[in-house]
Backbone bond lengths (Angstrom), bond angles and torsions (degrees), N, CA, C in turn:
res aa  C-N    CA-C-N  psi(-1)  N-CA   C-N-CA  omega(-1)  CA-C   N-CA-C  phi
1 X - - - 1.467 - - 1.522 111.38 -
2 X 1.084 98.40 -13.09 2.113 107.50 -166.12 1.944 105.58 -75.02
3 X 1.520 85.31 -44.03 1.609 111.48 -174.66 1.804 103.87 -70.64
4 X 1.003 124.30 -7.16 1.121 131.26 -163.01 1.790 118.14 -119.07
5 X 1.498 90.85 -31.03 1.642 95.51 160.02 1.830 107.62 -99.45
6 X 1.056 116.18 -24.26 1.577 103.55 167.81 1.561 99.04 -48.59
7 X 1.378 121.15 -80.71 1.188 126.82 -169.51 1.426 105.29 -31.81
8 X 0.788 129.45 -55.00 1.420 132.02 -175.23 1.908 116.24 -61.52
9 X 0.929 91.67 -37.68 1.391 98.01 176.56 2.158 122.73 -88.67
10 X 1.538 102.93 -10.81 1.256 130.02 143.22 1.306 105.72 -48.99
11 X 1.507 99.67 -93.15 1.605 117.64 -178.88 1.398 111.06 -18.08
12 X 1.582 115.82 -58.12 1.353 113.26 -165.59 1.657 123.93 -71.41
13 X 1.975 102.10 -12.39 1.217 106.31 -160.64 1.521 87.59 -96.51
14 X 1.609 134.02 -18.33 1.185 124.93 175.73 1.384 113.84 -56.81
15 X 1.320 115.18 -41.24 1.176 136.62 -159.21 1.688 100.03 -81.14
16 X 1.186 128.32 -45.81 1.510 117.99 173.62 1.517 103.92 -56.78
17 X 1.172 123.69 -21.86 1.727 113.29 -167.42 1.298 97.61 -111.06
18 X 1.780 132.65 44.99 1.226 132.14 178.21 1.408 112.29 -107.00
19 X 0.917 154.25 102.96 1.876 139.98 -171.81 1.323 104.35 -85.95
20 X 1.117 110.44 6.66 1.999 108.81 161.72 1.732 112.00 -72.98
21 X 1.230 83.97 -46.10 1.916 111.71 176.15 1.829 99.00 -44.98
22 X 1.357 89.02 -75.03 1.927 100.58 -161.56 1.746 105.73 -65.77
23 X 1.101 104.37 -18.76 1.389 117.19 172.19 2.020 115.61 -70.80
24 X 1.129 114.19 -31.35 1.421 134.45 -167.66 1.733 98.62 -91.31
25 X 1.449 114.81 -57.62 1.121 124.77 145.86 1.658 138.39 2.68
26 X 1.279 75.11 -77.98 1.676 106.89 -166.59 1.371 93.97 -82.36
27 X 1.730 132.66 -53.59 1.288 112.62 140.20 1.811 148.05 7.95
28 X 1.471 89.70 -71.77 1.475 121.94 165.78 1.457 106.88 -36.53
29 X 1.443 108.29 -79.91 1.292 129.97 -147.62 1.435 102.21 -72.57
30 X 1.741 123.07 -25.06 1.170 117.86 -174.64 1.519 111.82 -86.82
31 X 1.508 119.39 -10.66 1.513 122.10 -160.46 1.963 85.09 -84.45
32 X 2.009 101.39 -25.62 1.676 83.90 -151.84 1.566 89.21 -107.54
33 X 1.240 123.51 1.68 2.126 125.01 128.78 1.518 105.65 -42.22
34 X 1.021 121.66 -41.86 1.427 112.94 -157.45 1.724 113.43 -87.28
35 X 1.412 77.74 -21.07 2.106 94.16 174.27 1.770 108.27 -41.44
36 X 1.807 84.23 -51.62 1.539 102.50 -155.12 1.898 100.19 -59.65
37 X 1.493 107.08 -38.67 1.558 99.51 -175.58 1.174 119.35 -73.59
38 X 1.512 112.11 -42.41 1.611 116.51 177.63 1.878 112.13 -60.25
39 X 1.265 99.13 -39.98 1.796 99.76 170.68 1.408 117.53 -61.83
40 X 1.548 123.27 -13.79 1.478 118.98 -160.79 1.611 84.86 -104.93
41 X 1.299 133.08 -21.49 1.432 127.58 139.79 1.110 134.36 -44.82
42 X 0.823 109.00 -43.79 2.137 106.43 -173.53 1.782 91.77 -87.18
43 X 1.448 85.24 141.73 1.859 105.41 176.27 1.703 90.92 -109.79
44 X 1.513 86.38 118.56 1.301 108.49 -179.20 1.725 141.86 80.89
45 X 1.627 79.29 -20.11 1.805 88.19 177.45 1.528 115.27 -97.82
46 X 1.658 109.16 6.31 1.638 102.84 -161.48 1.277 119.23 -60.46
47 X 1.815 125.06 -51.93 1.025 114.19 158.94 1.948 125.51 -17.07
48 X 1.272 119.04 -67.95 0.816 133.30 167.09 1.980 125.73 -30.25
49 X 0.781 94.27 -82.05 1.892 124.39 157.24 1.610 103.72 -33.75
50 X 1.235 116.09 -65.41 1.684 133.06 172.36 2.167 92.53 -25.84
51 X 1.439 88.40 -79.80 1.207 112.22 -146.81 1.473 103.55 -80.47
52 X 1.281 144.92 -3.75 1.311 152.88 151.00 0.991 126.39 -66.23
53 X 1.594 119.41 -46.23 1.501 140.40 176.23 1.878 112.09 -73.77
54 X 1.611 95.03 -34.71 1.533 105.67 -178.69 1.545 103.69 -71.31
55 X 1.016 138.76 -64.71 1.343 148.36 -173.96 1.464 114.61 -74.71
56 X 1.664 127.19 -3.15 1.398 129.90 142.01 1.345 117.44 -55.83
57 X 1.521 111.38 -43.52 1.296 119.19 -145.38 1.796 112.42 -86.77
58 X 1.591 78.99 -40.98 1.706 96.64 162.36 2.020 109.52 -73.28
59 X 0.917 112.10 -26.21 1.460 106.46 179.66 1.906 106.47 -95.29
60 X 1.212 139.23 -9.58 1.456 148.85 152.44 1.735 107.93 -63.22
61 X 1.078 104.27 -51.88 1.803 120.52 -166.62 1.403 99.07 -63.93
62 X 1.435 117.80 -43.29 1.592 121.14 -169.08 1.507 91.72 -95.37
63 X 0.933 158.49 15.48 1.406 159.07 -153.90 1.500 79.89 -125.64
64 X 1.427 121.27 -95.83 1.193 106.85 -175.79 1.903 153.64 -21.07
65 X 1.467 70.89 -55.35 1.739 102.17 173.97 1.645 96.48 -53.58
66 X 1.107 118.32 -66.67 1.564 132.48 -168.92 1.611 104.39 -46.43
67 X 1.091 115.72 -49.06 1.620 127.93 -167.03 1.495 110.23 -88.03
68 X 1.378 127.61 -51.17 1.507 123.59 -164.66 1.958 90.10 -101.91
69 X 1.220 137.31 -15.37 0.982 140.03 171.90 1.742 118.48 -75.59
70 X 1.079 95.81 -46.30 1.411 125.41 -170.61 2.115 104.31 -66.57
71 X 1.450 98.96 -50.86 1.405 106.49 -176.98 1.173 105.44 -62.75
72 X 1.663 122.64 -39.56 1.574 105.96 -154.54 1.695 99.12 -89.08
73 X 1.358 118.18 -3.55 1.439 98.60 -175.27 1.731 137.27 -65.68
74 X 1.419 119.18 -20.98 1.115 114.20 128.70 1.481 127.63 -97.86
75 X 0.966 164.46 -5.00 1.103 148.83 -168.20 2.094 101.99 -97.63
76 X 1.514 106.10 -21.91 1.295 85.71 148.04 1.448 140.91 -82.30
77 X 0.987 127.30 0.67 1.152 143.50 -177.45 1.697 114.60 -92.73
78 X 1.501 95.91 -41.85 1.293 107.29 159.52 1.845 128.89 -52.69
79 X 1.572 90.43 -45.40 1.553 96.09 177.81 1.861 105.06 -71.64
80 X 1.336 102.53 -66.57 1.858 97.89 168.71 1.121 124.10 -15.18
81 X 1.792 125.28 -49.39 0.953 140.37 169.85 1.444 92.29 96.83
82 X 1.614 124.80 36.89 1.799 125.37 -165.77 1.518 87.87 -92.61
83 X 1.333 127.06 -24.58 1.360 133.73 -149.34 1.536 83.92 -67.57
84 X 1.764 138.34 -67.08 0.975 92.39 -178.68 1.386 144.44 -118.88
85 X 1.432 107.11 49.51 1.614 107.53 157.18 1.953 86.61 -75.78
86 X 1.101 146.57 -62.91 1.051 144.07 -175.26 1.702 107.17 -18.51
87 X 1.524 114.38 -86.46 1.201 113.19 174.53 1.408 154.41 -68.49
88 X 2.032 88.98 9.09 1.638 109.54 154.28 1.231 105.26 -38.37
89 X 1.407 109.02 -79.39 1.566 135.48 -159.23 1.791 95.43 -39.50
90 X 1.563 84.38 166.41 1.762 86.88 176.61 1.484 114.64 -103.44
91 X 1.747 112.78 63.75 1.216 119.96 166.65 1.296 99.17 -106.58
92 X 1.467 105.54 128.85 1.623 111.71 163.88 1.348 121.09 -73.33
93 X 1.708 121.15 155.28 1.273 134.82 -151.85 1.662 103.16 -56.79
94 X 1.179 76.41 -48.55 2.258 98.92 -172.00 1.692 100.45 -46.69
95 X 1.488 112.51 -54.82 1.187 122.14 -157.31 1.766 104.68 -62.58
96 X 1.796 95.80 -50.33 1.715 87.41 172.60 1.219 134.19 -53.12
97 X 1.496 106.56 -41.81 1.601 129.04 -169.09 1.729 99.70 -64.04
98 X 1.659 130.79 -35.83 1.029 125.25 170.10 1.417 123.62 -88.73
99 X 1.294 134.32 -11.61 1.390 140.78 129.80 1.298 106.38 -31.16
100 X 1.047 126.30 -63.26 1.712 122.82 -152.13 1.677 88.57 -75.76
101 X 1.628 110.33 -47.07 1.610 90.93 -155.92 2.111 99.13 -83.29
102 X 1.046 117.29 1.04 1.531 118.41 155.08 1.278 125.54 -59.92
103 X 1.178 111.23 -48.67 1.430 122.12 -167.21 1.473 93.35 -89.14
104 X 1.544 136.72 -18.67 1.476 91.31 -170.25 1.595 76.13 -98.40
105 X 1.189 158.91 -69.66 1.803 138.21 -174.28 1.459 105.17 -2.55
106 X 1.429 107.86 -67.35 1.692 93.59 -170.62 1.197 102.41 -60.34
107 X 1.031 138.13 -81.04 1.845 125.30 -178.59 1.387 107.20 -13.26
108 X 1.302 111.51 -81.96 1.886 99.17 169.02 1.737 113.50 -10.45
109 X 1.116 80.73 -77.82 1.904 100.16 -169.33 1.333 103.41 -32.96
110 X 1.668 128.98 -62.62 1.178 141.64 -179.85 1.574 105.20 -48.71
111 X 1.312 111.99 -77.02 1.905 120.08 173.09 1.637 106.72 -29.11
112 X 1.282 121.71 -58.48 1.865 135.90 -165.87 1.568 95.90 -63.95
113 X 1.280 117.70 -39.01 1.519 110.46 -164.48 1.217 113.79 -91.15
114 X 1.576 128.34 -29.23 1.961 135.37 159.14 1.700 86.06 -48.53
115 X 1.849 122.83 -95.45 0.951 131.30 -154.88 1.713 104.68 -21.78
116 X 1.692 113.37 -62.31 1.641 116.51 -166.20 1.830 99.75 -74.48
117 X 1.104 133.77 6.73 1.267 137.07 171.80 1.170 114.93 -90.88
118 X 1.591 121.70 -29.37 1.359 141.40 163.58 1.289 121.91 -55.33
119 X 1.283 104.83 -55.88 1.851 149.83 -164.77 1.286 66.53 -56.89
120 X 1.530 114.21 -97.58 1.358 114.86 -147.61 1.680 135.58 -51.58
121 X 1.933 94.45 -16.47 1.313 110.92 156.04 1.065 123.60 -57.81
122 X 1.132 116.52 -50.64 1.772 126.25 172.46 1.642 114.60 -46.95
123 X 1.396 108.58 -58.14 1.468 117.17 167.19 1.783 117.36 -39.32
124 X 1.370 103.48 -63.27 1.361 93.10 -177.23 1.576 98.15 -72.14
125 X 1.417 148.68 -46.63 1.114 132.35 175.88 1.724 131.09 -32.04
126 X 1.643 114.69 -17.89 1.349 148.96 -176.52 1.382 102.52 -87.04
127 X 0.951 106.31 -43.10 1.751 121.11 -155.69 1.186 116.12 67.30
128 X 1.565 110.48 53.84 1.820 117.81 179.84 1.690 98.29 -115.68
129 X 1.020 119.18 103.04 1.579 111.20 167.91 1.371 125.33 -54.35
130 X 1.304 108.45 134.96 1.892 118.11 -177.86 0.942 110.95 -80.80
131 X 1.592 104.05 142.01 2.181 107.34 -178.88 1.519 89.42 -132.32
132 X 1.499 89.16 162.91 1.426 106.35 -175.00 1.645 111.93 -63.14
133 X 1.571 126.04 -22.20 1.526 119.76 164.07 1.569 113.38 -43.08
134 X 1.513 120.05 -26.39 1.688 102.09 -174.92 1.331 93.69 -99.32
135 X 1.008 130.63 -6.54 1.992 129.58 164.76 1.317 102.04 -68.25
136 X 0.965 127.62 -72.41 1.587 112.19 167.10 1.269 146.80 -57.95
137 X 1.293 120.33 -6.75 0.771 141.54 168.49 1.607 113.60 -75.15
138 X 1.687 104.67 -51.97 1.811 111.34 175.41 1.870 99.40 -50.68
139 X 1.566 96.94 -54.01 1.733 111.69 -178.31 1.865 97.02 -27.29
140 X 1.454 110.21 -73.05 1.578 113.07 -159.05 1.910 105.36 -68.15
141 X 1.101 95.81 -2.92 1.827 105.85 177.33 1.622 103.29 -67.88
142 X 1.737 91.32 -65.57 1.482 105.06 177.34 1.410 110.39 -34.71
143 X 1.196 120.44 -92.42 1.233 140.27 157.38 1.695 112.48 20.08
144 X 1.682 103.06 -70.31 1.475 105.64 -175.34 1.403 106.57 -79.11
145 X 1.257 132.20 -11.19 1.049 132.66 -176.97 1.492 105.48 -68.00
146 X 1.390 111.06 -57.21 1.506 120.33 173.15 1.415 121.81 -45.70
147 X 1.426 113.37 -22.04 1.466 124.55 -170.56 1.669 95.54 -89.46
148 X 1.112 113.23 -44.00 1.638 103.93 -177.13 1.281 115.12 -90.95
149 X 1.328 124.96 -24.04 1.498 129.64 153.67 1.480 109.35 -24.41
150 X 1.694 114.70 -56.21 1.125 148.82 -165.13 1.477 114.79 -53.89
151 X 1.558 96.09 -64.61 1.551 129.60 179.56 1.653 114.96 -48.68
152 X 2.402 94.66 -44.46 1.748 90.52 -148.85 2.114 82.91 -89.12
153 X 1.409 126.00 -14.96 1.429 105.13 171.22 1.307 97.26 -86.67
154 X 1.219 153.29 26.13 2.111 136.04 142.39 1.518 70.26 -56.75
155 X 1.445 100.83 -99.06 1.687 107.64 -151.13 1.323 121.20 -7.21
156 X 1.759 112.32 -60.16 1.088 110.94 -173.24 1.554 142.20 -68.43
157 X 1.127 109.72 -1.38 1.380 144.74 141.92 1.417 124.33 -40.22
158 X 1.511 102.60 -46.17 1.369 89.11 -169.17 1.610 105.09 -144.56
159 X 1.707 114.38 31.39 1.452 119.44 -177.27 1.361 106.47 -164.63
160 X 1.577 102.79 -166.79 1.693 97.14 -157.35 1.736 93.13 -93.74
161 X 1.281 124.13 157.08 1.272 114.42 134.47 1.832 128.49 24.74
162 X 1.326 69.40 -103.69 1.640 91.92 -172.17 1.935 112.52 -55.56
163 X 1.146 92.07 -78.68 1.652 84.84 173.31 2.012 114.88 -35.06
164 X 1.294 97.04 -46.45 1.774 96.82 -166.89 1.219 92.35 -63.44
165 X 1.341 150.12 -22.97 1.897 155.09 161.58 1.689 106.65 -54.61
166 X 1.114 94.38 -32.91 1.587 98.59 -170.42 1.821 98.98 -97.84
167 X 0.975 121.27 -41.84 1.043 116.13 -159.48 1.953 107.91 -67.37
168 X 1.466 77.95 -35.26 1.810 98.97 174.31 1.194 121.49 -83.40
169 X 1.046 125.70 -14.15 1.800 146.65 161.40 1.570 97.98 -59.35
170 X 1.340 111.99 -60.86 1.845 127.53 -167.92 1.525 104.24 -50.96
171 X 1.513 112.16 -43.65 1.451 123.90 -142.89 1.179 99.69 -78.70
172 X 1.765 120.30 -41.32 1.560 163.71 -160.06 1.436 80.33 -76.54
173 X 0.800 138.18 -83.99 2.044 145.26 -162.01 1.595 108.37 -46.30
174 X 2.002 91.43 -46.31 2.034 93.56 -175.92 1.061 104.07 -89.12
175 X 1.428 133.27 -1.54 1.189 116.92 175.72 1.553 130.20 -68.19
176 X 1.870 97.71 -36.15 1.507 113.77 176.34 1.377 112.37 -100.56
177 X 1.468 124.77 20.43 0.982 138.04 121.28 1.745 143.30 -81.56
178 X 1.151 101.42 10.60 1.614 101.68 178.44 1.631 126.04 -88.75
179 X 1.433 99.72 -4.28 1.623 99.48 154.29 1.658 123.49 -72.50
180 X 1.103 102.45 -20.67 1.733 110.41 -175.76 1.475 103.24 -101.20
181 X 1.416 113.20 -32.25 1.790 95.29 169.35 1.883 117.70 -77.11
182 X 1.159 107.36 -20.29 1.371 112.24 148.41 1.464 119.88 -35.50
183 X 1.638 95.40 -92.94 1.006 108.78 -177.28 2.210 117.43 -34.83
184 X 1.533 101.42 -39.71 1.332 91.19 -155.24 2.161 86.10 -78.60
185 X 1.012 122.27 -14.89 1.207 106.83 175.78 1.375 135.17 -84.09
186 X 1.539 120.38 -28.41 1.206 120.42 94.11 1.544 118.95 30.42
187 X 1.253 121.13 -103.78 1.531 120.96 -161.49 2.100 109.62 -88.35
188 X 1.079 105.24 18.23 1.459 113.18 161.47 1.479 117.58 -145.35
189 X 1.018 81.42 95.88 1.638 122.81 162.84 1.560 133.47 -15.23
190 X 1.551 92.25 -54.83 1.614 117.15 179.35 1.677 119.07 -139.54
191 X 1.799 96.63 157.42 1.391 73.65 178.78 1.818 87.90 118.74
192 X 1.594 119.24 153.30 0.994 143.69 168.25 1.970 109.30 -62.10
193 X 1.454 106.56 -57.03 1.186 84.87 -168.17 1.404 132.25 -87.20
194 X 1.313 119.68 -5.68 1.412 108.76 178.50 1.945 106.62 -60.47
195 X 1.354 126.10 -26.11 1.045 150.45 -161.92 2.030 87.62 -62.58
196 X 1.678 101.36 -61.61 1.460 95.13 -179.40 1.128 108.84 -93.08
197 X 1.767 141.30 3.37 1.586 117.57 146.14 1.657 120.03 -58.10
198 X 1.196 107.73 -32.47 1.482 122.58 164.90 1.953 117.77 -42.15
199 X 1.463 67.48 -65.02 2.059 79.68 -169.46 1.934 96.19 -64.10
200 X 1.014 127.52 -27.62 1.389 125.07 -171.75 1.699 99.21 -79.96
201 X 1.155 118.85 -46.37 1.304 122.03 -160.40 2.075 97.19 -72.73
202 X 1.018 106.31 -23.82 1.815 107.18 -165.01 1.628 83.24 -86.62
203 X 1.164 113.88 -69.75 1.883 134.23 170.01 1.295 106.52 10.59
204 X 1.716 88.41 -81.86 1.432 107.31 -151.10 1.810 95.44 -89.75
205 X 1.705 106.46 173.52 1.167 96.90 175.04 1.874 135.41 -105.62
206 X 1.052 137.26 124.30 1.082 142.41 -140.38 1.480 119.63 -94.64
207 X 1.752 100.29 80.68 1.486 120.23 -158.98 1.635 108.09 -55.78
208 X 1.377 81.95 -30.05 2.107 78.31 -164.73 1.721 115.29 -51.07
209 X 1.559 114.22 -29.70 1.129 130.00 143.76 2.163 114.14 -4.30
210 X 1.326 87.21 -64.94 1.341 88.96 -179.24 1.995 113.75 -109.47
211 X 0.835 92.79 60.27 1.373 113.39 -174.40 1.620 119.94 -120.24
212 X 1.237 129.37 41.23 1.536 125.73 179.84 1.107 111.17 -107.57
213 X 1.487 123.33 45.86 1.497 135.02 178.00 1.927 107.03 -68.16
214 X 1.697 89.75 -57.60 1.559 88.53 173.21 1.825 116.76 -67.43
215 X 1.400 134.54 -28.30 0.976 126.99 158.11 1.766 124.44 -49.86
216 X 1.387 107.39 -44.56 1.658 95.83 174.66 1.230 123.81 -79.39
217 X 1.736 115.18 2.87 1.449 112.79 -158.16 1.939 80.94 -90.84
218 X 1.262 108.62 -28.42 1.547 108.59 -151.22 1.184 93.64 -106.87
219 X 1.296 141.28 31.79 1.398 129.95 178.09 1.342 143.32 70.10
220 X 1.490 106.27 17.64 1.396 113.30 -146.79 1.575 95.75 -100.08
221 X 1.161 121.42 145.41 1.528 124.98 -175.65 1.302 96.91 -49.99
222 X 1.309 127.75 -178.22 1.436 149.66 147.10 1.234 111.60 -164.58
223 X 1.412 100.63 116.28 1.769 116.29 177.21 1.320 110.49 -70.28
224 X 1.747 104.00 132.50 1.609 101.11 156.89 1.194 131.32 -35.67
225 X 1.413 127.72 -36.32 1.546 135.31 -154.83 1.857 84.19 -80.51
226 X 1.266 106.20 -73.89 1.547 94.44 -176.66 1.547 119.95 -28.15
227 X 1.470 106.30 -70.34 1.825 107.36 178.04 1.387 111.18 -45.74
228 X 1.287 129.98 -35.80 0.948 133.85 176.79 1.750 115.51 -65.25
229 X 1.171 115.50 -66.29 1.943 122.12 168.47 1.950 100.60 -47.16
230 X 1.207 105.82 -48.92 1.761 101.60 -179.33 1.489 104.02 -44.68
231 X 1.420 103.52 -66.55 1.752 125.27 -164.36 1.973 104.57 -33.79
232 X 1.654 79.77 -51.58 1.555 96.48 -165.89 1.680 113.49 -54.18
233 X 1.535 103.66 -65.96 1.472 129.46 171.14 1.481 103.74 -50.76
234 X 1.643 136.21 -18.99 1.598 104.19 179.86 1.716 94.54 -110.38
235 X 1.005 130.83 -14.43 1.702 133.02 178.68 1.753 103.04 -68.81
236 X 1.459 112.70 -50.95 1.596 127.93 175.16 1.664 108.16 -47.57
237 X 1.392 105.71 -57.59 1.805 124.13 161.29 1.669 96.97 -40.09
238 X 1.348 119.43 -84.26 1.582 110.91 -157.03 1.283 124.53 -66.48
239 X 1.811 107.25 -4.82 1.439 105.67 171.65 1.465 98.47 -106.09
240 X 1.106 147.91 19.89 1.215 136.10 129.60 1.199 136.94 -82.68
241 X 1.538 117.51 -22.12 1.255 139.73 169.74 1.766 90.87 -49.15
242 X 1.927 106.27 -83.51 1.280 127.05 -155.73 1.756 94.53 -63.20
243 X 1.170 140.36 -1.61 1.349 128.24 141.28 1.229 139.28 -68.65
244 X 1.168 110.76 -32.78 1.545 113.58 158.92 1.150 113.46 -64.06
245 X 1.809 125.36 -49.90 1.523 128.86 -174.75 1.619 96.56 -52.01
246 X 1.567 116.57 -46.54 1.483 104.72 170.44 2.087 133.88 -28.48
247 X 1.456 72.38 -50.53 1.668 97.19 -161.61 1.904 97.36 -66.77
248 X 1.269 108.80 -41.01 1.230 107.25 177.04 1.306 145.08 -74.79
249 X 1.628 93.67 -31.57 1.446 98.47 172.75 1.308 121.81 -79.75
250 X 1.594 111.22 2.81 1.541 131.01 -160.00 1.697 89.09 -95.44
251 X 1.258 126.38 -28.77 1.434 108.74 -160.19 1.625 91.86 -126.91
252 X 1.521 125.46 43.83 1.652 120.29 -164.64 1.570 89.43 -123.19
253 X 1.196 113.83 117.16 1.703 116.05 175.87 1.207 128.40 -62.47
254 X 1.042 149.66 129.10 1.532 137.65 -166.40 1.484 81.56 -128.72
């Protein structure tokens, strides 16, 4: 376990000295600057506007990070060829692969919590008071972040770069679509494919789940029990995900 938070705490220090990072960031912070002008536009909806645009921006910023961050962590290492002075040593495969995907979550964690520290600057800068719906809401951000964190090292395990970006881009799109591939399988009856809208929709993982961005912007309750069943169902996802990434990188020849 020792070998496994070093790594992780590596990981994280690579990652403070990344300007892709502070660049994505800074990103962030300017989309949820931009809340504040586009809200001082709308008559009557700013509250609204504020807090939609703010919690996009923080949920785009970690989107990224998660996906183009997430892919290169082994497969750069792979290209370096660091992987194996790395797996001289007597760290097992599993142990690195969960180092790496530790350390970049906490980075997340660190990045999500400036951006919503901002956010909420902005808010009181508005004069819109903060409720705990956009706290949970960042909460179910986290959350999916961890799930594709999860998702874009499978790929990287066992593909190039680029495709494992794409492949995790695809997954990211059907994911907040899997109420409607439901639904559309669902309304056909017969036939081969509702069978694999089915198998895709159970498959893959079903982001919209963590999606109550437009609920906190608009006031809408959100029960603990839900955040709570979301929380559960996408952490359960990334440690099954990052078990397989286990299983694979354990038997991948270098």
């Amino acid at each position: 376990m020792s070998r496994v938070v070093i790594i992780a705490a590596n990981t994280f220090r690579e990652h403070l000295r990344d300007k892709v990072l502070y660049s994505l960031v800074f990103f962030g912070l300017f989309l949820i600057g931009g809340a504040l002008l586009l809200g001082s536009l709308t008559i009557g909806e700013q509250s609204k506007v504020v807090k939609d645009i703010g919690l996009a921006g923080i949920n785009l910023c970690g989107v990224l990070i998660a996906i183009f961050v997430g892919i290169g962590l082994v497969s750069r290492e792979i290209e370096k060829r660091t992987i194996y002075t790395i797996l001289a040593k007597p760290v097992p495969r599993s142990q690195f692969l969960l180092g790496r995907y530790i350390g970049l979550v906490v980075t997340l964690l660190v990045n999500t919590s400036v951006m919503t520290v901002c956010f909420l600057g902005v808010l009181l800068a508005s004069g819109i008071s903060p409720d705990i719906g956009l706290v949970k809401a960042v909460a179910l951000i986290l959350v999916e972040l961890c799930v594709l964190v999860a998702v874009s090292m499978l790929f990287s395990t066992f593909t190039t770069p680029t495709l494992g970006a794409a492949f995790t881009i695809a997954i990211y799109i059907i994911g907040h679509l899997a109420n409607d591939i439901k639904a559309l399988a669902d309304k056909m009856q017969e036939g081969v494919i509702p069978w694999v809208l089915k198998g895709v929709y159970y498959l893959l993982p079903n982001l919209e789940f963590f999606n109550i961005k437009g609920d906190a912007a608009y006031g809408v309750s959100i029960g603990m029990n839900y955040v709570a069943a979301s929380a559960g169902y996408g952490l359960a996802y990334a440690a099954i995900v990052m078990a397989a990434a286990c299983v694979i990188f354990e038997r991948r020849d270098f």
